[in-house]
N, C-alpha and C positions, 0 to 999 in steps of 0.2 A: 829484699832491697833491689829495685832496677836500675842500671845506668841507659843510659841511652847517650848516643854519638850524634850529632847533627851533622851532613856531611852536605856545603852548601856549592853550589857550581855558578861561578860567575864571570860568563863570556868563557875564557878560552883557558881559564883557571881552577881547578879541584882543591879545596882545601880538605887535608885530612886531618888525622889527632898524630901526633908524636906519641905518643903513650895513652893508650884506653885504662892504664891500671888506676891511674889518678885520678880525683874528684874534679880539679884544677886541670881541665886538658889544656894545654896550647895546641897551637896549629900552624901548621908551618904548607908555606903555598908549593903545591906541584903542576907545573906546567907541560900543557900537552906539545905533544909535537904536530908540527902542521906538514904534511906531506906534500910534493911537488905531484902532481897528474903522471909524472914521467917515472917517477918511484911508487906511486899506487899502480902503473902499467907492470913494473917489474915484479914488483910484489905479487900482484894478482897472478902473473904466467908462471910465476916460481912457484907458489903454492898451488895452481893447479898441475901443475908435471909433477913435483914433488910434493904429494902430499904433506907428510912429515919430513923434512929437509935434516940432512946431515949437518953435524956443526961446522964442517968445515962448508958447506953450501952458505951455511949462514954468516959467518964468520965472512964470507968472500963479498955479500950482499951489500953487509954492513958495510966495509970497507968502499966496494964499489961508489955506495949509495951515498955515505958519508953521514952513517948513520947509527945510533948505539946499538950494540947488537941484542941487547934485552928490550929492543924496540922491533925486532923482527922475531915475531914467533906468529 
């Protein structure tokens, strides 16, 4: 037996499954975040000096940038 997941992208919107165990998925909308030029400037300088960034680097980012910090890796 195959399930299969449809996962559909519309504009600026991803919708995933809450639960793949069920026949009945629902889907619940996750939205993207849209970055400022001036935080893709920081980001970009930060991950090239620091490859892999410590968490308090990151943690500092976040804060700076005004931004979740599981949105900076």
């Amino acid at each position: 037996e195959h399930h299969f997941v449809l996962f559909m992208v519309l504009e600026a919107e991803t919708l995933v499954p809450t639960s793949e165990s069920k026949p009945n998925i629902i889907y619940k909308k996750r939205s993207r975040i849209q970055y400022t030029q001036q935080q893709l400037d920081i980001l970009e300088w930060t991950f090239q000096r620091y490859h892999y960034p410590a968490v308090d680097i990151v943690d500092n980012l976040a804060e700076e940038l005004k931004l979740p910090t599981q949105k900076i890796s």
